[in-house]
N, C-alpha and C positions, 0 to 999 in steps of 0.2 A: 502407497502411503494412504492412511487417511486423513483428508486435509476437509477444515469446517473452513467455509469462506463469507465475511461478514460484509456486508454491501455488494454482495453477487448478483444485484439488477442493475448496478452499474456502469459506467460505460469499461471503465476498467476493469473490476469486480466480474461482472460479465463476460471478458475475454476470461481473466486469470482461470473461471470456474472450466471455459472453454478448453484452454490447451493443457487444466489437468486432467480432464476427462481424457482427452487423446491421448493423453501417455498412459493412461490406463492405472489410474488413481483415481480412491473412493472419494467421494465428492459431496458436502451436506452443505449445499447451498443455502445463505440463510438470508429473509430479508425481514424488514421493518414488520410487517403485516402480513397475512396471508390472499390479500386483495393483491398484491404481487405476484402468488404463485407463478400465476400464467406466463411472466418475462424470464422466470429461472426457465434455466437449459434444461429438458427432459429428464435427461439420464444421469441427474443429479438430485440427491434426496433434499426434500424440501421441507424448509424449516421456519419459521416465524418468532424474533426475538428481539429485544430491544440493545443494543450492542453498550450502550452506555450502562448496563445492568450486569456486576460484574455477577450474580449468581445467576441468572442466563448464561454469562459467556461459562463459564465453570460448568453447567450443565451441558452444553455442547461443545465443551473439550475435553469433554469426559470420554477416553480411550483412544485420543486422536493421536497422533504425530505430530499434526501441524495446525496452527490457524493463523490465517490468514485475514490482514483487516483492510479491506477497502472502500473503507466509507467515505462519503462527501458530504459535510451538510449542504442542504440551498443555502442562498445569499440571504444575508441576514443571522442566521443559527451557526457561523464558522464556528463558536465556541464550545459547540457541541464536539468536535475533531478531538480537542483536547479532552472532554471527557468520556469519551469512547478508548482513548489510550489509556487514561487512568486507567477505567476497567478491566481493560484486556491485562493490563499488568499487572490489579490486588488479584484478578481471578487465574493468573496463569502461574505467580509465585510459586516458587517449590513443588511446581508438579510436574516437571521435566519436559511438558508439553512448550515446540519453542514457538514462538510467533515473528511472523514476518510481517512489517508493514508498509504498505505505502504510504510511502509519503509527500512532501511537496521540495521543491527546488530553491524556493525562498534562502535557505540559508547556507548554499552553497555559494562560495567563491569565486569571483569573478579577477579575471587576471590584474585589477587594482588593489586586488585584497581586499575588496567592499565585499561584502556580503549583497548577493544579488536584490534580495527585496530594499536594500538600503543604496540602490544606486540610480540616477540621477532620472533613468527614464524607463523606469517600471512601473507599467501602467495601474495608478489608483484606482480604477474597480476591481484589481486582482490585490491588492493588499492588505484588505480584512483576512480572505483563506489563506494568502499567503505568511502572514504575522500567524496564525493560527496552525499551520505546518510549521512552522519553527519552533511555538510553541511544542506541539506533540514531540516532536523529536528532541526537547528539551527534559520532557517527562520523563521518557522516555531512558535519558542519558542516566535520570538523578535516581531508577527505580534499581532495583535488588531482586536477585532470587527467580530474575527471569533472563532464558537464551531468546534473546531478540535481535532482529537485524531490519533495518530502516531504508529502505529502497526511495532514492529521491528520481525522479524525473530530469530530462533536461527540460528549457525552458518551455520548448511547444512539444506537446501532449495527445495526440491527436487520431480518432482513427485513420486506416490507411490499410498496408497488409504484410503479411506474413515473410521477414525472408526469415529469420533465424540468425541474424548478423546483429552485431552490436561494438562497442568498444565499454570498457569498463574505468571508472575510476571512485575514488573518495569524497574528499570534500568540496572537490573546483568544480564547476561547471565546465563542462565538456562542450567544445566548439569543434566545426569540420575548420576545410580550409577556405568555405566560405565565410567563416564566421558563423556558420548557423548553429542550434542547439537545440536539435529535435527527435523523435523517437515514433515509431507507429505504438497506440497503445497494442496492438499484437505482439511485436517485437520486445514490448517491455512485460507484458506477459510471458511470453521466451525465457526473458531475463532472470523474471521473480519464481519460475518454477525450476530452473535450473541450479538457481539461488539453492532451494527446499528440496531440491532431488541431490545436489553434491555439494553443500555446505561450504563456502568460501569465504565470510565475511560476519562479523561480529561486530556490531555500530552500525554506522552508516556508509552504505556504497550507491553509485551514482551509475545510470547506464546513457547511452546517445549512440547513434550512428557516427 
C-alpha cells in the first residue's frame, strides 16, 4: 500500500511509519518542517506539511491508499487535534482515499458507564488533550464522504516492545485481570497496520493487552 503518515516524528507516528516500512508498504513520512527531516525513519520519503492545511493534506493524498493521522499538539495548542481532523476530513471527502486515526481514550467507557475523561480520578494535567480526543473523534463521527476509522488507546500509552498480541474491543475501555489498561506504543502500531492491511472496523475500535 501506499500509506502518507502525518505526525511521523512522533512517538507513536514514529513506530506506525516503522512497522509499515516492515511489512513492505510505501511510506511518505510527513512532518511539521523540514528541520525534522533527520528523526523520520530513512527509508521513508520525506515530506514537510502543515496537517491542519486541508490543501497540503489533499496534495499528499494524492494517489495514496491510505493516510494515516498521528499528530499531538504540545500542551497548551490541544485545539490544534481538532483542527488537524477537520482537515483530513474537507481533504479526504469523496476521494476514496480512507484515513485512519489515532486517537485518544478519553471517551471510552468505563465499567460505570462514565466516560473515562469524566470519572472521578483522571488526572487534570491530561484533560485539556484528553477533552480535545473526544472532541476529534466527535468531528469525526458528524463528517460525510469519508472511510475513516478511529483507533483509541487504552489508558497507558507507552513505549516498550514488540509482541504482536493485543485484544480488541469498541467503545469500553479494556482492563486485564489486574485492572490495568495498557498497550506498548509498538503493539499499537501492530494494531493500526493491521487495522489498514485487513480492514475490520468502521468508527471507533479500542486495542490493550
Amino acid at each position: 500500500m501506499r500509506i502518507t503518515v502525518f505526525g511521523a516524528t512522533g512517538a507513536t507516528g514514529s513506530r506506525v511509519v516503522t512497522e509499515a516500512l516492515a511489512r513492505g508498504h510505501q511510506v511518505t513520512a510527513v512532518a511539521r518542517s523540514a528541520d525534522r527531516f533527520p528523526a523520520l525513519h530513512p527509508s521513508a520519503t520525506h515530506r514537510a506539511a502543515d496537517a491542519a492545511d486541508p490543501a497540503a493534506v489533499a496534495e499528499l493524498a494524492e494517489g495514496q491508499d491510505l493516510v494515516i493521522t498521528a499528530t499531538r499538539p504540545r500542551p497548551g495548542r490541544e485545539p490544534e487535534l481538532v483542527q488537524v481532523a477537520e482537515a483530513m476530513l474537507t481533504a479526504l471527502r469523496d476521494t476514496g482515499v480512507r484515513l485512519l486515526m489515532v486517537g485518544g481514550s478519553a471517551s471510552l467507557r468505563v465499567a460505570s458507564g462514565e466516560l473515562l475523561v469524566h470519572t472521578a480520578d483522571f488526572p487534570a494535567h491530561l484533560r485539556p488533550i484528553a477533552l480535545a480526543c473526544k472532541d476529534q473523534l466527535a468531528v469525526a463521527e458528524a463528517s460525510t464522504g469519508v472511510d475513516w476509522t478511529y483507533l483509541s488507546p487504552p489508558m497507558l500509552l507507552e513505549p516498550g516492545v514488540r509482541t504482536g498480541r493485543y485484544r480488541v474491543g469498541k467503545d469500553e475501555l479494556l482492563v486485564d485481570e489486574r485492572g490495568e489498561s495498557a498497550i506498548s506504543m509498538e503493539d499499537f502500531a501492530v494494531a493500526l497496520l493491521d487495522e489498514a492491511e485487513q480492514p475490520r472496523h468502521r468508527g471507533r475500535f479500542t486495542v490493550a493487552y
